[in-house]
N, C-alpha and C positions, 0 to 999 in steps of 0.2 A: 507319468503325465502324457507320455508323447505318443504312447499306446491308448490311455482313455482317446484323446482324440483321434489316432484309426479308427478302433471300432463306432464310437460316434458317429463318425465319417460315412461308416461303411452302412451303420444304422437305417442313415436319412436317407442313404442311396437306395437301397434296399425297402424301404415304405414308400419315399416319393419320389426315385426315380431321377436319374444322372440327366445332364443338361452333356451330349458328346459337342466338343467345339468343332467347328467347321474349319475344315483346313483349306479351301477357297471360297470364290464368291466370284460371280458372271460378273463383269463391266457393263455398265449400257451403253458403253458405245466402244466397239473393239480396239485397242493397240495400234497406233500406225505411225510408223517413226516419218511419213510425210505431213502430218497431221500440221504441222505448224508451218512448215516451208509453202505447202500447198493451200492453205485454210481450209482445209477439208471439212470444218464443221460451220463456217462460214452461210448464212442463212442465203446470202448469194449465188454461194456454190463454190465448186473448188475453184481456186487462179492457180495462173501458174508463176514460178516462180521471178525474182526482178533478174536471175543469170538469163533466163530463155527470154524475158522484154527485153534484156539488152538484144541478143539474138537476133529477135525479128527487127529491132531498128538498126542494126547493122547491115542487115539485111535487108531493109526497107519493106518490111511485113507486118508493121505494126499497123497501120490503116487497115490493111486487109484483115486481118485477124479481129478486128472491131467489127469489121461489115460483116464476115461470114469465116468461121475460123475453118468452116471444110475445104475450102478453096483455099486458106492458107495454108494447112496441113499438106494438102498437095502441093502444094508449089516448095513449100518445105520441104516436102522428101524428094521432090526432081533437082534441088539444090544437093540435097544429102547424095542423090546418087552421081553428081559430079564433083562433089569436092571431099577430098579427105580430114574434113574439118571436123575434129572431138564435140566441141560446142555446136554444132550441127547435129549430130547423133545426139546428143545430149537433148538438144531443145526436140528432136523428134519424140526420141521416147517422152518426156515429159508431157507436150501435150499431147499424147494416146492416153497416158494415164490420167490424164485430168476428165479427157473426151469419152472416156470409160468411166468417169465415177459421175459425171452428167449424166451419161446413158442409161446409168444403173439407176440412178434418182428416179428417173423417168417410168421406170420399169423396160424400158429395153433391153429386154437381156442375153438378141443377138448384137447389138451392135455394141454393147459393151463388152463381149466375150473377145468381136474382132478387134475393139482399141488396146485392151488387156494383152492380147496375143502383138501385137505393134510396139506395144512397150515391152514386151518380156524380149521380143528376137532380136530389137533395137538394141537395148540396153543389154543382153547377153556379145553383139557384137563389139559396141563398147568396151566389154572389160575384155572380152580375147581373140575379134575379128584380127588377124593377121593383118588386116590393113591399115589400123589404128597404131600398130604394134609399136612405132617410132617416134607417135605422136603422145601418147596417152600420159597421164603425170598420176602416177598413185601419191602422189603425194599434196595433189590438188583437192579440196575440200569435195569436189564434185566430182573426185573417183569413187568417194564414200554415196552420196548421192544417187550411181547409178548405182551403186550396190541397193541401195534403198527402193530406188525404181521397181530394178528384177524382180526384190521380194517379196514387195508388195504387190506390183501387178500377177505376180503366181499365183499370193493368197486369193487375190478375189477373183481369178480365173479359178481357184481349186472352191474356194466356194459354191461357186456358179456348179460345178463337176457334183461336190457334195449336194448343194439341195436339190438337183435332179437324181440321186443318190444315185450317181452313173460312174462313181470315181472307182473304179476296182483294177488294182494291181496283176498284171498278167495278161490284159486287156488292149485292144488298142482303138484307139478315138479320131476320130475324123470330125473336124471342128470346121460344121461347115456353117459361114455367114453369110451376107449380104454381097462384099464381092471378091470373098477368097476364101480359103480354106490351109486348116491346120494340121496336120497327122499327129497324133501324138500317142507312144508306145511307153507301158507302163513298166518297170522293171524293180523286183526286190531286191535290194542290195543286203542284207542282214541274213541273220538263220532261221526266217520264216520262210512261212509258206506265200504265195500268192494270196491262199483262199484264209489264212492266219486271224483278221483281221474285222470285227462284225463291221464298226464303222470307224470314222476318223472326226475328231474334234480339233480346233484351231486352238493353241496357246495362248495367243492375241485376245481370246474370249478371255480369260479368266485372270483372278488376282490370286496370287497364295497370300493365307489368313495363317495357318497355325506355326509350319516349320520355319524356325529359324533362316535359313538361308537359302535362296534362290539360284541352282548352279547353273549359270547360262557362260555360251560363247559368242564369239560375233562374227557372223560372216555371210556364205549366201547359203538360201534355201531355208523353207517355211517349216517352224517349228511345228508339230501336230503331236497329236494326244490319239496314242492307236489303241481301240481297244480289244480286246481279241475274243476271238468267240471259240467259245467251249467245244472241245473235240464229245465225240459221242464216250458216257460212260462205260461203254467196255475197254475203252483206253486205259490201264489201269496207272499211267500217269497223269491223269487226272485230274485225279484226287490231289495233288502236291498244287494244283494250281488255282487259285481262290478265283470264285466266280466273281465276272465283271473286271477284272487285272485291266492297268492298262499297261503300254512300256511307250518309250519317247521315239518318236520317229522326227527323219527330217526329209522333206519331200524337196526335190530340185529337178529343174526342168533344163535338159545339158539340150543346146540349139547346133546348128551344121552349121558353120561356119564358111566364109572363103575358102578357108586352109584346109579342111578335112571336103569340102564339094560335097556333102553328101546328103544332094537334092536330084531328085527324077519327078517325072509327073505320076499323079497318086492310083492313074489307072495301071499303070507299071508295075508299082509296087504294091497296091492293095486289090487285089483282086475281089476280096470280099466286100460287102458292105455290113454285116451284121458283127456283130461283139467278138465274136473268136478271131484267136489271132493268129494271123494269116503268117508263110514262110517271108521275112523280110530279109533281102540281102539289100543294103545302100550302093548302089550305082555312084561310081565317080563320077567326078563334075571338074575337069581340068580349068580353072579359073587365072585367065591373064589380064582381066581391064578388073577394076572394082566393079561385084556384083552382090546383089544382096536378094535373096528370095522373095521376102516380105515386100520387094518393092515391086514383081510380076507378077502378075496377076495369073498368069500360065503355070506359073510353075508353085510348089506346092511345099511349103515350110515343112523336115521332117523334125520332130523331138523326141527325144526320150526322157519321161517320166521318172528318176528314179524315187526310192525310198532306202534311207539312211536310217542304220544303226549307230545313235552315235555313242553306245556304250562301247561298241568296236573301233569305231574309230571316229574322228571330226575335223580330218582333211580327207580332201581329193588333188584327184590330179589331173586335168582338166587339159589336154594340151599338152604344150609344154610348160604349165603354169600348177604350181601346187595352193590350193585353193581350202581357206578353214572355210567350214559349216554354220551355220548361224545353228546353235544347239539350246533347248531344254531341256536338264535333267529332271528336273522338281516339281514341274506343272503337271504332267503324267500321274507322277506317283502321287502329288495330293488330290487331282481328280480321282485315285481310284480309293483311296482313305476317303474320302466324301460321297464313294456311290453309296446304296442304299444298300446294296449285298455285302461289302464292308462291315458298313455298320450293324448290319444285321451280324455277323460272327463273331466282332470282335467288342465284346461285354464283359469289360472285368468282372465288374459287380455281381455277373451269376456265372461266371468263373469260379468265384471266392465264396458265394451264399450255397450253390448248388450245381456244385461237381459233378453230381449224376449227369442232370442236365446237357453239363457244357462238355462232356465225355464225345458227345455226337460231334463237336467240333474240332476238339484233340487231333494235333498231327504236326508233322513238318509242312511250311506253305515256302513257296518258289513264287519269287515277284518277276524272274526275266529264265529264259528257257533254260535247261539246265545245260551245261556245258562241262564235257568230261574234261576237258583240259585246264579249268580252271579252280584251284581250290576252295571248298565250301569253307564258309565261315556261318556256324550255327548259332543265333544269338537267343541266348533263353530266358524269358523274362521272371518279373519274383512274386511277391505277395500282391496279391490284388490288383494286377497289372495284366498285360497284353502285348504280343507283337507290338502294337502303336507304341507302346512305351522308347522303340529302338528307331524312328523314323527319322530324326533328327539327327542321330550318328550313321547311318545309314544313308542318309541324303549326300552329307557329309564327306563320307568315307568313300564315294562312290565317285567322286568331283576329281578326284585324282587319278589319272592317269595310270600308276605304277601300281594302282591296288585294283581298280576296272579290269585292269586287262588280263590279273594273274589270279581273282579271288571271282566268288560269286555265295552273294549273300541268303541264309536259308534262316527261317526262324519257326520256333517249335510255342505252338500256344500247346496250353492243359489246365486242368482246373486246378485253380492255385489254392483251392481251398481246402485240398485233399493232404495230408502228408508229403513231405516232398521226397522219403524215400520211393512212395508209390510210386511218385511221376518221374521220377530218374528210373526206375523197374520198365516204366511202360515206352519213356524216351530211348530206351535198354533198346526194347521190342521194335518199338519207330526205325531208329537209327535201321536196324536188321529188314525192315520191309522195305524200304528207301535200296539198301544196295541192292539187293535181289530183285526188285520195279527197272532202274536207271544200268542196275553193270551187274546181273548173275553171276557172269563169266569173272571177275575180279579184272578188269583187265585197265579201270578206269583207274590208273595212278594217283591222280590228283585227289583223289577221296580218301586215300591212304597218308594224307598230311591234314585234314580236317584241323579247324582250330575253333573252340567254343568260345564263346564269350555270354558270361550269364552276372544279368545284377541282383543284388542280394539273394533271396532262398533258390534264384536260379543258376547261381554262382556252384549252390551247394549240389545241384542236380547235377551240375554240368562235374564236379568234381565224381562225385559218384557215379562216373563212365569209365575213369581211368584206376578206378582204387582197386586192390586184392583185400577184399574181407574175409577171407577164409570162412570159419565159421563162426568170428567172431559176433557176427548181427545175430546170430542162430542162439549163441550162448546167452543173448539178451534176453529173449522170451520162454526160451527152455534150459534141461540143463540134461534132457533125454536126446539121444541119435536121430536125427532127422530119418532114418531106416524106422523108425519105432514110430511113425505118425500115422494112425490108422484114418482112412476118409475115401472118398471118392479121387481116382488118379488125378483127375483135372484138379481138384480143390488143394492136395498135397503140391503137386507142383506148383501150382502158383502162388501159392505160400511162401513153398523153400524158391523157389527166383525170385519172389521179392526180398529175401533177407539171404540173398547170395549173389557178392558181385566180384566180375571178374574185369580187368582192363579191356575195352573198347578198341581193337589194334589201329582201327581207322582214325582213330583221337591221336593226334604228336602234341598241343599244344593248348592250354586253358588259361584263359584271361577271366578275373574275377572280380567285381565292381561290389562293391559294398557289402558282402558278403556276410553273413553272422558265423564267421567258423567254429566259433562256440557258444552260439545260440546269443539270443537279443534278450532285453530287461523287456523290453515290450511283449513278450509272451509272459506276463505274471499271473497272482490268480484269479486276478478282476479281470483283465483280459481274457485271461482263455476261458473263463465263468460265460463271457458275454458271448465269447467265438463261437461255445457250443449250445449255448440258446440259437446263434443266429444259423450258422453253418452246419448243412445238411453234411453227411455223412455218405460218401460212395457205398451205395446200396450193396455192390455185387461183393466189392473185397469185403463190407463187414458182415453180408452174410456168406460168404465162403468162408469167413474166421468165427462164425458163431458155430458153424456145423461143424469144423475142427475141432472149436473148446469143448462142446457138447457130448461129440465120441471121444475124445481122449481127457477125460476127467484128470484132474491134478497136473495133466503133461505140461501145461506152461505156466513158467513162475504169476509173469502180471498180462492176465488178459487186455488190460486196457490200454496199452501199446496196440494191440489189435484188433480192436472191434470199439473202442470210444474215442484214438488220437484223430484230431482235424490238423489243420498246417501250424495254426495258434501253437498248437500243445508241441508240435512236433519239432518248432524254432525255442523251444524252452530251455534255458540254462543249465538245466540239470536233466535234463532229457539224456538218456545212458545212450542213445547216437553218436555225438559228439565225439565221446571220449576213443570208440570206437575207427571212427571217421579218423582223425588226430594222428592215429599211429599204425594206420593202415598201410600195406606195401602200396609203392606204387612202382609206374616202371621207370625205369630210370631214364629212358629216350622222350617219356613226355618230359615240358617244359612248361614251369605255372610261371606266369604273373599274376600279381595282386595291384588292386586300383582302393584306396580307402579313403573315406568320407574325414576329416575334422573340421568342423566351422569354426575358424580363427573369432569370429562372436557371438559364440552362443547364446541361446536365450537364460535370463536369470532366474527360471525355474529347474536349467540343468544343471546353476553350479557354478563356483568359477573357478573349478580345474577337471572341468567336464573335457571328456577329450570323447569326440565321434560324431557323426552325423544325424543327429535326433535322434535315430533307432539305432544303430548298430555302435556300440564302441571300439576306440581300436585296440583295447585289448582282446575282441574277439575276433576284430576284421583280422590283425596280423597273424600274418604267418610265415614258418624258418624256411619252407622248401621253395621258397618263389625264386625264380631268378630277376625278380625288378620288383620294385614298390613303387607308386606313385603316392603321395598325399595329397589332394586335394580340397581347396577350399570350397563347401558343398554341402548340402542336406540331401537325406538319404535319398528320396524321390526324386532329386534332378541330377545326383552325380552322374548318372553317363551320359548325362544330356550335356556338360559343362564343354566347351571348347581343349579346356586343359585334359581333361580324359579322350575325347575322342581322337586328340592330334595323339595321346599313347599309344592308344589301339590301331591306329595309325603305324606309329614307328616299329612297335612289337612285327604287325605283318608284315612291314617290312624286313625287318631282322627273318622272319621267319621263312620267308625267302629265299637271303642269302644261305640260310642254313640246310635248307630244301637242295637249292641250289651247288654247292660244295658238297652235297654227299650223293649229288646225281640220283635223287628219287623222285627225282621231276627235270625229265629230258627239259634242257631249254639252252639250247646252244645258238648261234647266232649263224646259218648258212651263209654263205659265199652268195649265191641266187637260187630262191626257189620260187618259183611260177605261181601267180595264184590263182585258186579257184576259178570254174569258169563263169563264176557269177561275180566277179571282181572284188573277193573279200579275201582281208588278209586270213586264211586257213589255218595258215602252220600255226601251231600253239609255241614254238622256239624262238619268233621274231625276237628280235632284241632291236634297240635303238642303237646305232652308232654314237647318236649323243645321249648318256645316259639321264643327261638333264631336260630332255627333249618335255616338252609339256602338251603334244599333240601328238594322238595315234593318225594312222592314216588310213585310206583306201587308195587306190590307184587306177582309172579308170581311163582308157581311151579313148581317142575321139571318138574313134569307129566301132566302140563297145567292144572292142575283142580285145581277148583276155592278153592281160600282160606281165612282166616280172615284174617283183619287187625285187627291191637288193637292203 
């Protein structure tokens, strides 16, 4: 029954064409956590809030601020520059950022860039001006507030940056207005390039639709959606990276402060006026009375721009002040499942109907840059599925900390609708172009601990990386010396590789989710009747095996393992695979786990001592050599989507870690001090946490941008 409706399924896909669900949607009107304190959507306009009217009537500025708020704003900040009062910087930057989103109404869009720029230097002084340092209460509703201020007056300052499409990384900007002026220098903090990046989108824009869960953090600086732009194809890493990709950035604007002084006049420090970035060294500024940039008119605010990876990390160090990120994991990666290149590659349906086809798309894809230090985890999907199938354990698995920083996730599309010994042969081939592209040399360790994870018939592919079949697959179709097969050299070899396999040394570890280890009832003979009406057949392998059978008359037992099996026939219970597969050597350093399906309520057409997952039961899912079982309450399509499986896959890596880790085949020791990089990212692939329960990686960045230790 539960195979009639696959094919069905696959039928109606295949005549009238799959509805893909959208995994976000634009807002009309963007994200702004002032939105209600300020009434930003207020037909009025924005106000500010009733903490800054207390403010001005404390201050006897609430008359003024009715007759003409520019004259209050002044007189406000000559208060602000004699008194060390919180709720003074507080009520400054607030109303910049009100006087900023009037201006923007208006279409003013220098004099909104200068109120923007008043609330970001304000409110950056606020959270770590050395002068506030004895006053300030994080524990006061309205230390959260300016955090609120900062972030938002950045976003719509980086807005303003974006639709003059002027905002480029490596770059330095002179933000000049009506009567003052800003420097601002762009800096990449991750393992990109400057030039990495085609353009940048705001998070605040959009809502996630399809994945499961949303993995954000809170703190400062503007979450963004990078997207990156395709190196030229002679690059022959490439290919690993799907066009239109995005990855998560977080953009923060670090201001000079009292403490660090490091303001000079801009003809000092910028000699240039065009886009190239000029030699900046920061001139001290020995500061004894409270002084503040933004409040001279003379002297010239400098900032630095950065851009955050915060799959490396999502603190900084700011000062003397360790400071989390305000991070997106999820909005990134569903913007880039929602772009149209996406969707364009990623088609089960002629995956599964026509494997020639989708042959052009075949390969291993890389969603974040490759990184030799951290181990790949290859996830393979099954019958009539896709990478997308893995996005929601993936989103998931990423959100943690201890697996971000030691693992780096790769997934392998092929057409599902070919045999799956083929595509374990041709994943064989993959695996082998990947090392020889990223580490010729062998010298990338971390590749040499690979862990698979595949759900159902991807389970099986993934298993047929680490097996010793001698010539047991060979014995299936012949019962002649593979020496005795007469043909063209190219057609004989790729024959005997496909039905000879040898362990993957790169492979330690296979995690397997739903798995048919000894084939499913859903390949019966109404099913695979239908599979081979509807599913084309890989042109080149069956006519490489027709021209084999043709010259060597009588040489093989059942031609029809070789030139009429699709994937249908190839998941068959009685398919002579199986048995083969079963009692194969393996090596004994790899480690399987098994993940298996049973729905505690089946439907009353399976029975009521059905025991599996719709398609696979578990007298096929189990199996003796795993070191863990899970059982899961699940049908076969969503098991590794289920919370209870991914937290598995979860603890396994973990486990596989430790085990990585005690037999010292992944340097990762914990230095005393080592220096980091001169772009202020943590480098060394060894760090360890002092607190091993620590739930935040870090950056460490100076006032003065110069490079510093970590410990």
């Amino acid at each position: 029954m539960f195979g009639w409706c696959l094919v069905m399924a696959t039928l109606l896909c295949g005549t009238s064409g799959c509805i893909t669900a959208r995994y976000l949607e634009n807002r009309p009107i963007r994200d702004n956590a002032l939105e209600s304190t300020l009434h930003l959507l207020r037909w009025r306009g924005p106000e500010i809030s009733e903490r800054t009217q207390h403010t001005l009537r404390r201050y006897g500025l609430t008359e003024t601020y009715e007759k003409d708020c520019v004259v209050c704003n002044k007189q406000l900040r000559e208060l602000h520059r004699q008194n060390l009062d919180p709720e003074l910087t507080y009520a400054v930057s607030e109303l910049a950022y009100v006087e900023g989103k009037k201006a923007e109404r208006l279409g003013h869009t220098s004099d909104a860039m200068n109120h923007y720029g008043i609330a970001l230097t304000t409110s950056y002084r606020y959270l770590f001006g050395p002068q506030l340092a004895e006053v300030r209460n994080q524990y006061d509703p309205q230390f959260r507030a300016v955090c609120d201020l900062y972030n938002e007056s950045l976003e719509d300052l980086l807005r303003v940056l974006c639709a003059e499409n002027r905002l480029r990384p490596g770059q330095t900007y002179t933000i000049q207005t009506a009567d003052r002026k800003f420097v601002i220098r762009t800096e990449m903090r991750g393992g990109w390039k400057p030039d990495e990046f085609d353009r940048y989108e705001f998070v605040s824009d959009f809502d996630i639709k399809t994945l499961r869960n949303r993995h954000t953090t809170f703190g400062l600086g503007v979450p963004l959606v990078a997207v990156r732009k395709p190196r030229g194809r002679e690059d022959a890493r490439e290919k690993y990276y799907p066009e239109g990709l995005s990855y998560a950035v977080t953009a923060l604007l670090r201001c000079s402060t009292g403490k660090d002084g490091a303001y000079a006049k801009s003809q000092e420090l910028f000699p240039s006026s065009d886009n190239t970035r000029p030699d900046i060294r920061l001139a001290s500024h020995n500061v004894a009375t409270p002084y503040y940039a933004n409040e001279d008119p003379n002297e010239t605010p400098v900032c630095v721009l950065e851009f955050f990876d915060p799959l490396r990390a999502n603190q900084i160090k700011l000062g003397d002040d360790w400071v989390p990120l305000e991070t997106d994991l999820t909005t990134p990666l569903a913007y880039f499942l929602d772009s149209p290149e996406y969707r364009k590659r990623d088609r089960a349906t002629e995956g599964l109907l026509d494997p020639d086809d989708a042959q052009q798309k075949r390969g291993l894809y890389m969603l974040e840059p490759y990184d030799p230090n951290r181990i790949p985890v290859l996830m393979v999907h099954g019958l009539w599925s896709s990478p997308l199938t893995w996005m929601d354990m993936f989103n998931d698995l990423r959100s943690f900390p201890e697996i971000r920083q030691r693992y780096q996730f790769w997934f392998y599309l092929y057409p599902s609708g070919q045999p799956f010994w083929l595509s374990a042969t041709q994943l064989r081939s993959d695996l082998f172009a990947m090392r020889q592209t990223f580490d010729a040399t062998g010298q990338d360790r971390a590749i040499d601990n690979m862990v698979l994870v595949g759900h159902s018939m991807g389970g099986l592919i993934s298993r047929m990386q680490t097996i010793d079949s001698g010539d047991d697959f060979w014995n299936i179709v012949s019962d002649q010396p593979k020496e005795k097969l007469r043909g063209p050299p190219q057609d004989v070899n790729k024959l005997v590789s496909a039905l000879e396999f040898r362990p993957n040394k790169s492979i330690s570890r296979v995690i397997t989710i739903g798995t048919p280890h000894r084939g499913s009832d859903l390949a019966n003979s109404a099913t695979r009747w239908l599979a081979g009406k509807l599913i084309k057949l890989p042109k080149m392998a069956i006519s490489t095996s027709n021209r084999l059978t043709r010259a060597n008359p009588g040489f093989f037992r059942d031609t029809r393992l070789l030139t009429e099996a699709n994937a249908v026939d190839s998941l068959a219970p009685d398919s002579p695979i199986f048995p083969v597969m079963l009692k194969a050597k393996t090596s004994p350093e790899i480690v399987y786990h098994n993940i298996v399906g049973i729905m505690e309520d089946p439907p009353l057409l399976a029975g009521p001592n059905y025991q599996g997952d719709g398609v696979v039961e578990y007298e096929s899912a189990k199996m003796e050599d795993v070191k863990s079982e899970l059982i899961v309450d699940s049908t076969h399509t969503k098991i590794h989507m289920e919370g209870k499986s991914i937290f598995e896959v979860r603890r396994i890596l973990l486990e596989h870690l430790r085990d990585v880790d005690s037999e010292d085949r992944l340097a990762w020791e914990a230095p005393t001090r080592t220096p980091l990089a001169t772009d202020g990212l943590i480098s060394d692939p060894r760090f360890r946490y002092e607190n091993q329960n620590a739930q935040h990686s870090v950056f460490q960045v100076s006032g003065s941008n110069s490079p510093t230790d970590r410990r």
